[in-house]
C-alpha positions in Angstrom: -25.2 77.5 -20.3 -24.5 73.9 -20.5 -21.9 72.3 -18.6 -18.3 70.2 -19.2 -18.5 66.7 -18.3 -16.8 64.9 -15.4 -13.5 62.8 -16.3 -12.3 59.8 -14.1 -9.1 58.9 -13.9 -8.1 55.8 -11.8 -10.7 55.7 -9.4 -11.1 59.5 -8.7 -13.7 61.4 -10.2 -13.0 64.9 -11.5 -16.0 67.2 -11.9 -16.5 70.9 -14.0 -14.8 73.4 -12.5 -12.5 71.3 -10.3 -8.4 70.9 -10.4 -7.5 67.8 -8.8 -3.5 66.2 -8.5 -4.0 62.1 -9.0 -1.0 59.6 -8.3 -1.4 56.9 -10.7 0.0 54.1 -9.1 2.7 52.1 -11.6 5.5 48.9 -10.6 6.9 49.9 -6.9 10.8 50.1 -6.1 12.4 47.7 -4.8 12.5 48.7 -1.4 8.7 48.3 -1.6 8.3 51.8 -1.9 5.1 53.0 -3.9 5.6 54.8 -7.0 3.4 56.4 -8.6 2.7 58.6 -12.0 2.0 61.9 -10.8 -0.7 64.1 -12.9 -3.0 66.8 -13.0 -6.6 67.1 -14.3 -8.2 71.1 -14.9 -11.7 70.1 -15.9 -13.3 73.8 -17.0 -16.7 74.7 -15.9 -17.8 74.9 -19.6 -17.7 72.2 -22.4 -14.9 71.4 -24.6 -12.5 69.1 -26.6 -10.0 67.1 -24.0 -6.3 67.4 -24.4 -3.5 65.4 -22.9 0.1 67.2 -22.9 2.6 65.1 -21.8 6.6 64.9 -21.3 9.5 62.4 -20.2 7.9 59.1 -21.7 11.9 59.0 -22.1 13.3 59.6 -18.3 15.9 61.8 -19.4 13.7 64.4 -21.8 13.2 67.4 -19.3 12.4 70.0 -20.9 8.9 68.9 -21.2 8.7 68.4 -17.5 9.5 72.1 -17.0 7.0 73.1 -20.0 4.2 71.6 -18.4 5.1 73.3 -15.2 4.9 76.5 -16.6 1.8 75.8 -18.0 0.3 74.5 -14.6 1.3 78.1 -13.1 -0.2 80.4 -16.1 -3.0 82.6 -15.5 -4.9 81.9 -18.6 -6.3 78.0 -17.2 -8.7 79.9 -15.4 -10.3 80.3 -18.4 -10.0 77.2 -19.7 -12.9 75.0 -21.8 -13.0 71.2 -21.4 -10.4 69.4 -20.2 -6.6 69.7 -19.6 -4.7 66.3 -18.7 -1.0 67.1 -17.5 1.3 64.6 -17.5 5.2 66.2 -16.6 6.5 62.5 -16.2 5.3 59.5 -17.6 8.5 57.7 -17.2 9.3 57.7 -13.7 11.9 55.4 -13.0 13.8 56.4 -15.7 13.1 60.0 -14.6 14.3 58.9 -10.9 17.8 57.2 -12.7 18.3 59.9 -15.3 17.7 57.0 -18.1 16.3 57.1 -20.7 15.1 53.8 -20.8 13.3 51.9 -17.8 14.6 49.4 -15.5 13.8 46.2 -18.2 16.3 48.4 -20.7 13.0 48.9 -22.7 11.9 52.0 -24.6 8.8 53.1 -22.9 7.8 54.5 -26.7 8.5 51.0 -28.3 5.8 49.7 -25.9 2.2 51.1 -26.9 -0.5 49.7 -26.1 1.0 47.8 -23.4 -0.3 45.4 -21.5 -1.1 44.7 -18.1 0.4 41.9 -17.3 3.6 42.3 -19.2 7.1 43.8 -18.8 7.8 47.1 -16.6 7.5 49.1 -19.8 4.1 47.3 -21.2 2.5 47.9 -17.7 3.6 51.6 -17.3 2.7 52.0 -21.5 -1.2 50.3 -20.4 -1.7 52.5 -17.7 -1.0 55.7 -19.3 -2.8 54.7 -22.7 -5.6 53.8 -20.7 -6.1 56.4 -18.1 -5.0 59.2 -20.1 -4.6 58.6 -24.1 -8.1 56.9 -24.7 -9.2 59.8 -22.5 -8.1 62.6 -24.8 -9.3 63.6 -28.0 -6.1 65.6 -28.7 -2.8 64.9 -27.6 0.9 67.0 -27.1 3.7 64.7 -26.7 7.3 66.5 -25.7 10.5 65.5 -26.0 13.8 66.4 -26.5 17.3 65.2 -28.7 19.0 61.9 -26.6 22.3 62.5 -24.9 25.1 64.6 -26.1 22.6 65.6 -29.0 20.7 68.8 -29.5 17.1 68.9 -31.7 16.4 72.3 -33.6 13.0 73.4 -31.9 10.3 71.6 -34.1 6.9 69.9 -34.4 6.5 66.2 -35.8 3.3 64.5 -36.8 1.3 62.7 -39.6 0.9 65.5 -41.9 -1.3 63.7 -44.4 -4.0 64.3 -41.0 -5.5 67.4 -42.4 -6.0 68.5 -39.0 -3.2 67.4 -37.2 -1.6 69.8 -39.9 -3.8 72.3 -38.9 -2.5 72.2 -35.3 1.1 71.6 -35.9 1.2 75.3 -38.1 -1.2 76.7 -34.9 2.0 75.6 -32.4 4.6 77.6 -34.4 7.5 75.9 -34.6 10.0 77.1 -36.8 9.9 73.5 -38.7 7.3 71.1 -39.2 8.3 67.4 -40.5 6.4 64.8 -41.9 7.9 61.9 -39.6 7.3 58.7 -40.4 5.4 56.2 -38.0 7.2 54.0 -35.7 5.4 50.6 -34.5 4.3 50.9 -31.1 4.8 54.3 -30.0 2.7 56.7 -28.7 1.7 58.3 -31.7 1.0 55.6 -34.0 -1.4 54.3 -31.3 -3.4 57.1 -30.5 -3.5 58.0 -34.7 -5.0 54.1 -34.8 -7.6 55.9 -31.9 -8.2 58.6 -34.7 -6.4 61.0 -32.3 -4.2 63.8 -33.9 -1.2 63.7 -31.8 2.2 66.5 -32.1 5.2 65.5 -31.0 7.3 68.6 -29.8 11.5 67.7 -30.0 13.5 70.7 -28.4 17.0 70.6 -26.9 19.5 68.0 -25.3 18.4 65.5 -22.8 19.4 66.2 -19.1 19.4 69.6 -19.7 17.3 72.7 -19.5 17.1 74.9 -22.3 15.2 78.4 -22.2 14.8 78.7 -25.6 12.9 75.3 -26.5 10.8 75.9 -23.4 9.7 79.2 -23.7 8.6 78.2 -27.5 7.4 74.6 -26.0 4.6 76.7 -23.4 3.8 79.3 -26.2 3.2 76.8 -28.5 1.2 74.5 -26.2 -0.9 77.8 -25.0 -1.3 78.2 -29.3 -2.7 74.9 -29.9 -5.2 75.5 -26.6 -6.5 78.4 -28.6 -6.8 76.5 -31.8 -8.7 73.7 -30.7 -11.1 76.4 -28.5 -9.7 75.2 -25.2 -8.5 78.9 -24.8 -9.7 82.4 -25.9 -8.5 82.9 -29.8 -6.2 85.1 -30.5 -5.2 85.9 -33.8 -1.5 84.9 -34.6 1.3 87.2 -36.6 2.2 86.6 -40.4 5.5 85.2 -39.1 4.3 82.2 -36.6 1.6 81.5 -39.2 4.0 80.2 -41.6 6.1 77.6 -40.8 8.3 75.8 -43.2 7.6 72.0 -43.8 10.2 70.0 -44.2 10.1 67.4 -47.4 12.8 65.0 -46.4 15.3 64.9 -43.0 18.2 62.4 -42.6 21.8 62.0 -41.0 25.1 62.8 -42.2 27.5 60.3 -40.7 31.0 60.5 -39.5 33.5 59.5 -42.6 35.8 58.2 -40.4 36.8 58.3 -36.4 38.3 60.8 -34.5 37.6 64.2 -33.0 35.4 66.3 -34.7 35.8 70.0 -35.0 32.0 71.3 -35.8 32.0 74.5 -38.3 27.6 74.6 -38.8 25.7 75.6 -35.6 22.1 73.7 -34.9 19.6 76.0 -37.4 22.0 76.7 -39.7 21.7 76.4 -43.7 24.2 74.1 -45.2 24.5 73.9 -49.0 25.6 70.1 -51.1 29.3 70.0 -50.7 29.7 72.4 -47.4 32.1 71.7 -45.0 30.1 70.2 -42.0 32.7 69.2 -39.7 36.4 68.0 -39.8 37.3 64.6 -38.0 41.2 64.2 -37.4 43.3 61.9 -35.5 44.3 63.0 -31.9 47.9 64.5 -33.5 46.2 66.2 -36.6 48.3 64.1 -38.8 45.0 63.0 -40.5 41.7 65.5 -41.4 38.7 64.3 -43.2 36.2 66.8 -44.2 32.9 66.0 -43.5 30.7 67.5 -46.5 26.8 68.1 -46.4 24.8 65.9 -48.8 22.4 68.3 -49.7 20.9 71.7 -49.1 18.5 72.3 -46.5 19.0 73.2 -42.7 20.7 71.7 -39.4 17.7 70.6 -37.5 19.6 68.2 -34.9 23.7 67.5 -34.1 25.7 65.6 -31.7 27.5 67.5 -29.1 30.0 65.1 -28.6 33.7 66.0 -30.1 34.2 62.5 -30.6 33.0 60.0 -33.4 33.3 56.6 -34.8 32.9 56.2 -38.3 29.8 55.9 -39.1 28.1 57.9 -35.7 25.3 60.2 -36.9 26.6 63.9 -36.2 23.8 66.2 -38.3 20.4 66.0 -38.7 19.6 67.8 -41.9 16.0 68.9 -43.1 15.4 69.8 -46.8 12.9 72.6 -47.9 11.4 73.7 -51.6 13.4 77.4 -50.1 16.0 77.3 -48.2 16.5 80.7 -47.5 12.9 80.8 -46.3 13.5 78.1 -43.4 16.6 79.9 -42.5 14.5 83.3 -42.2 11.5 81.2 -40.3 14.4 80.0 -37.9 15.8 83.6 -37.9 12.5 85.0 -36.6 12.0 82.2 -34.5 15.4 82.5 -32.3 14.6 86.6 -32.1 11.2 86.1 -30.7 12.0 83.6 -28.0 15.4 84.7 -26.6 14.4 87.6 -24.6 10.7 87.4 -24.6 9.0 86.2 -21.8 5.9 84.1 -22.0 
């Protein structure tokens, strides 16, 4: 039976059958402290494709952190073909302040390939494209909505990638959305590396939510299976279908003042619905805030407050949407109260 072959990362060597915990060394503290980019490699006894999952390249994103921990702990990486590269936080000084951003104020995912000899962010984006991405010949990227805003559970990728669509159905996400490609991030460098590559958006950032994590593991554990990394396992009708979203784009605040929000995140709107109502602080002034078009609420501010102009709903249109409000239906029912 032929074997898996060894990966190296950094300077350690990890063979088949082997689970070894590397510190990546990135930019110390300023107290001269080491810091480091913590990580763990499962390298399977038997051959197989190499798969990098990977959370908080924004600081603040954690439910991916606790996805991949989850994953770390399940039973079924015993069994696992090729190679798994966890990564719970690639950011980690913006993980350490709670930030977003790192210390430069840049966006780690603004900042790929890097460079080695360049800014905070384009040394930390080098050393994780390098040691990790170029690695990989698949890739799960997790994140969540920013502050004060919530993300629908769902998978984005370039869906034109025949198999990168093939992977983001096998996740089974409630929504899938053709999202365009932004200039050095991680995806559009490792789709220039021929790499498929999901991104996985669930939840608020600074915040755990059950929900988006028990669907971020299952579907992580689904993609293992699809690529062979796992033992198949054939899939119900319902997470074999999600919906795929044709167009997505945010409905802005008319005017400023506090919002009162009457759609919940995964809700259908129709054109013309009452999306919110933003009034003055002594109600002598309402403006209704209407929904452009019909489709479904796949992301919202949380914040009761807007300036005119602030993006408050993320809206996703479908050929049916009654069919994406069932999908999201199912969805909720199957994750709320079953474990993983």
């Amino acid at each position: 039976m032929a074997s898996n072959k060894p990966i190296t990362i950094g300077d350690i060597k990890v063979g088949p059958g082997e689970r070894t915990t590397i510190n990546l060394p990135v930019a110390d503290l300023y107290t001269s402290t080491p810091l480091s980019m913590p990580l763990q490699v499962i390298c399977g006894r038997r051959p197989g494709p190499v798969l990098f999952v990977s959370a908080a390249v924004h600081g603040d994103e954690l439910n991916g952190v606790e996805i991949i921990h989850r994953l770390l702990q399940h039973k079924l990486l015993s069994t696992i073909r090729g190679t798994l590269l966890a990564v719970p936080i690639v950011n980690v000084h913006g993980f350490l302040n709670q930030s977003r951003y790192l210390p430069d104020r840049r966006d780690l995912n603004r900042s790929f390939p890097g460079s080695a000899k360049g800014s905070i962010a384009a040394r930390l984006a080098h050393i994780f494209f390098n040691e990790i991405v170029k690695k990989a010949d698949y890739g799960i990227d997790l994140h969540t909505g920013a502050i004060n805003r919530s993300n629908l559970p769902q998978i984005r990728g370039n869906l034109d990638d025949p198999k990168t669509l093939e992977l983001a159905k096998a996740f089974g996400a409630p929504v899938i959305v053709n999202a365009a490609i932004r200039d050095s991030s991680l995806r559009a460098c490792a789709i220039d590396l021929g790499m498929p590559v999901l991104v996985y958006e669930a939840g608020e950032a600074l915040r755990f939510d059950e929900l988006s994590i028990r669907a971020g593991l299952k579907g992580v554990i689904n993609v293992m299976r699809a690529i062979g990394m796992l033992p198949a396992k054939r899939l119900s009708a319902k997470h074999a279908n999600p919906v795929l979203a044709r167009s997505m784009s945010w409905a802005r605040a008319p005017a400023s003042g506090i919002v009162s929000t009457k759609v919940q995140l995964g809700s259908s709107v129709s054109k013309g619905q009452v999306l919110a109502k933003i009034s003055d602080p002594l109600g002598d002034e309402e403006e209704k805030m209407l929904s452009p078009y019909d489709g479904i609420i796949i992301g919202r501010s949380n914040l009761p407050l807007a300036h005119e102009g602030d993006a408050l709903f993320n809206i996703a249109g479908f050929r049916s949407v009654s069919r994406a409000e069932d999908r999201v239906e199912e969805f909720t029912a199957n994750h709320d109260d079953t474990p993983v």
